[in-house]
N, C-alpha and C positions, 0 to 999 in steps of 0.2 A: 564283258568278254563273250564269244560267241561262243554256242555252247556245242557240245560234239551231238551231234547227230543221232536219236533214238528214236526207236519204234517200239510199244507195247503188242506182245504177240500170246494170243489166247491158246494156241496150238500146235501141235507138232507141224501140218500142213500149213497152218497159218506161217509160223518161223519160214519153212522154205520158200514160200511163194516169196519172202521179201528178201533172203538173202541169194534167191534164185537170179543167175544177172538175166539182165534184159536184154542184152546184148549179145550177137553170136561174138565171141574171139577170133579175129583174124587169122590167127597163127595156127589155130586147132580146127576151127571152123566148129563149134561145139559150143553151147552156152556155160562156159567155162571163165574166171575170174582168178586175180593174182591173192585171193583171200584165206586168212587164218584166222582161227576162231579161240578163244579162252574164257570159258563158264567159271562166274562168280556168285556164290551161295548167299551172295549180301548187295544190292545193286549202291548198295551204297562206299564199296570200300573202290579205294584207284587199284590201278595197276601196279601193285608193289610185290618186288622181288622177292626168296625166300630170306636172302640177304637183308634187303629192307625190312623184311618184318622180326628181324631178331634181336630181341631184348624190346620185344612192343612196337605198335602200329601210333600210337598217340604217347607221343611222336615216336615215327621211323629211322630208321636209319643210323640209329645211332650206335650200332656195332658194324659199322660198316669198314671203318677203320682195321677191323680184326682179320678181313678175308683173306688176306696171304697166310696169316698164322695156320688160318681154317684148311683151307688147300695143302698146304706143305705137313699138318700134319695128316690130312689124309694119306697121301700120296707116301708117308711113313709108315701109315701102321694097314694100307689098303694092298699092299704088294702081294703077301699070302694068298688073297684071292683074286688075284688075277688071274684069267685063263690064259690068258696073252698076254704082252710086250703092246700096251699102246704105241700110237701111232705120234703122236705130239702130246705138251701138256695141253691143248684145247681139247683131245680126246677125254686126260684126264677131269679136266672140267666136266667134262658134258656125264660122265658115268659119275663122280660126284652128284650132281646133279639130279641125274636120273635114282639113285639112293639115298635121295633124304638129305643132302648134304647143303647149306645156306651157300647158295652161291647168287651171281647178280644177271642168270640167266632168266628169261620169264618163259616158262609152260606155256606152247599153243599146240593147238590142232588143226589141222587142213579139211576136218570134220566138223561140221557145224551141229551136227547130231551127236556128236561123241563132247562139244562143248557143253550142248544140252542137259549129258548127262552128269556132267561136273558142278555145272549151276544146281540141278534139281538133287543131290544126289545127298548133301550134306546136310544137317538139321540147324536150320534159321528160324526156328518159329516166328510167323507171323512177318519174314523177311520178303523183299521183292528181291526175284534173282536178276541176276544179268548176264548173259551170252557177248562178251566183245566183237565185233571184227575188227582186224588189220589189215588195209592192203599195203602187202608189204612192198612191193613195186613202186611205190609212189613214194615210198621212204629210201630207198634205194636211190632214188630221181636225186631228191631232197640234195643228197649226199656225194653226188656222183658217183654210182657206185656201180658195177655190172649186175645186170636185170635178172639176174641169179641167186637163187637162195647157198649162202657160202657151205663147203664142207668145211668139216676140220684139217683140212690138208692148206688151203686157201687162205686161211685167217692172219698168218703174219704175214704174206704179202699185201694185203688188204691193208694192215695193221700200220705197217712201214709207209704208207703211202698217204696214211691222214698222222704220220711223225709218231707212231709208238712200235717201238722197236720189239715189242714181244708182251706174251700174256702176263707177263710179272712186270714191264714196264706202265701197262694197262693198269695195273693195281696202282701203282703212285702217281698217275697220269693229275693229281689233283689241280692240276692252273689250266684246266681245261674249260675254261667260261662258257655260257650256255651257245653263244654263238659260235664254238668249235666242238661242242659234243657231235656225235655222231649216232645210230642204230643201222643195225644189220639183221637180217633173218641167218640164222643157221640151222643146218639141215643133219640132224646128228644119225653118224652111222647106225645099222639094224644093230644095236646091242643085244637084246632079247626081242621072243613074239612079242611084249607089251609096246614096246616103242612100237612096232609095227602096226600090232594091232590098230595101236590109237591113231596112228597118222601122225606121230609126234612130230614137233620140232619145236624152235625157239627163238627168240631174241636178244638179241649182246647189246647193251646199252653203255656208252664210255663213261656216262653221267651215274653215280649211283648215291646223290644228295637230294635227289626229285622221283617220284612215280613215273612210270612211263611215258603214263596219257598225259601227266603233265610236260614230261621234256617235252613231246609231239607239239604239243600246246604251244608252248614257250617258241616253238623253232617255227609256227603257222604251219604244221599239220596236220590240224585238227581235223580236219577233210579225209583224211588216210583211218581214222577211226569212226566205227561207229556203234552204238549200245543196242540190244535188245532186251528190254524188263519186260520179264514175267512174273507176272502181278501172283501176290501173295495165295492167291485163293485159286488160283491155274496151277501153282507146281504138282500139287497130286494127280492133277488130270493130266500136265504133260507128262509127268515122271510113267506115268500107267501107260499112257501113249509108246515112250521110249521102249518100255521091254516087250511091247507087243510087236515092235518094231527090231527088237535081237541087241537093244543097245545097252548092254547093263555089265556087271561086274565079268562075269563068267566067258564074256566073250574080247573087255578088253583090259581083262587081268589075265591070261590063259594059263591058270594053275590056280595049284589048289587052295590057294588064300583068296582068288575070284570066285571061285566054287561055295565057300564059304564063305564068301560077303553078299555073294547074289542070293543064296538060302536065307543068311540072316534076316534082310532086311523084306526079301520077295514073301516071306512068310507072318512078316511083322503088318501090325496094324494099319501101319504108316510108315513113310521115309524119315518120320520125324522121331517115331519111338525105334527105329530101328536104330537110329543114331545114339538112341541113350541104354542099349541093350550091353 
């Protein structure tokens, strides 16, 4: 099987020269690309959901069966802290989501530097990270889908038109064989500065019995991904790079749980004893 496409990257500048396109963009006229980035503290795990990864990684998946339970009792005992009246349950997805909650949406950045700092930022002793990209344009292609990253306002039209009639029918969608899964980029409202900060957004995957990069795989888009490892013995040199560069807790946690993580760990020996502090 062919394998996805990696680069080992020694440096902060090294990183961008290679995920820099080479190419101006017609549309912008700018060297600008359709790409998302998602930093992994271990270059060896896949693309698994937070959904995928509950009740264990070896093997996955195997509470996956649970996530309408999950969701519905959110959405029971989450109402007190609402500020607002979302907008659809895809809203409520996505602010799940964004607090901790197992769902089958996957974490990106449109920040390759802000990915950087997710790869380097967690304690792997003696791990090679990994930085993903996605171009998610070409998974869109894949799918026939518009060349657009969906809001939450868009997703059941979207939904109805590959035959799932809503985000709770998407839950039992399970005769959905590999060659009728689908992926989409979704673009989640400014919840808080953090979504903003970080440049968040995400991916909706139908299939949630596979890792990501393997659906891609499975469906030949393997080409739409590609790895960057950072070798074991560079995270401390990149990680020092990143806050010399303003990329660290305090600027894309903006409060005072960022303030106190970027102290912690900025005053610790290492990224590695700060994680055991």
């Amino acid at each position: 099987m062919e394998k996805i496409e990696e680069k080992i990257v020694q440096s902060v500048g090294d990183f961008l020269d290679h995920v820099t396109p080479t190419e101006v963009d017609p549309s912008s006229g700018r060297l600008r690309d359709y790409a998302v980035y998602r930093g992994e503290a271990d270059d060896g795990h896949p693309l698994l959901t937070s959904l995928d990864k509950l009740g264990g990684v070896d093997p996955a998946h195997t509470k996956a069966h649970l996530e309408e339970h999950i969701l519905r009792n959110f959405i029971r005992y989450s109402r007190p802290y609402l500020q607002q009246p979302y907008v659809n349950d895809w809203e409520v997805l996505v602010i799940a989501q964004h607090h901790g909650l197992p769902t089958r949406l996957l974490d990106w950045t449109y920040s390759p530097l802000v990915a950087a700092h997710f790869a380097t930022l967690r304690s792997s002793p003696g791990a090679d990270r990994v930085v993903w990209k996605l171009n998610w344009k070409e998974v869109h292609e894949q799918f026939q889908l518009r060349p657009v990253a969906f809001l939450v306002q868009d997703l059941d039209q979207m939904l109805q038109e590959q035959g799932i009639k809503s985000l709770w029918h998407l839950f039992h969608a399970t005769d959905r064989v590999a060659d009728k899964a689908f992926a989409c980029m979704l673009e989640p409202p400014a919840l808080d500065a953090r979504i903003v900060a970080q440049a968040a957004t995400f991916t909706l995957c139908s299939d949630k019995t596979r890792s990501f990069d393997q659906v891609l795989s499975d469906l030949g888009l393997r080409h739409a991904l590609r790895r960057y490892v950072i070798p074991a013995d560079r995270v401390s040199y990149i990680r020092d790079q990143l806050d010399l560069c303003g990329i660290d807790e305090r600027r894309l946690f903006p409060d005072l749980d960022g303030v106190a993580a970027e102290m912690k760990r900025y005053y610790s020996a290492s990224a590695q004893d700060a994680a055991l502090l």
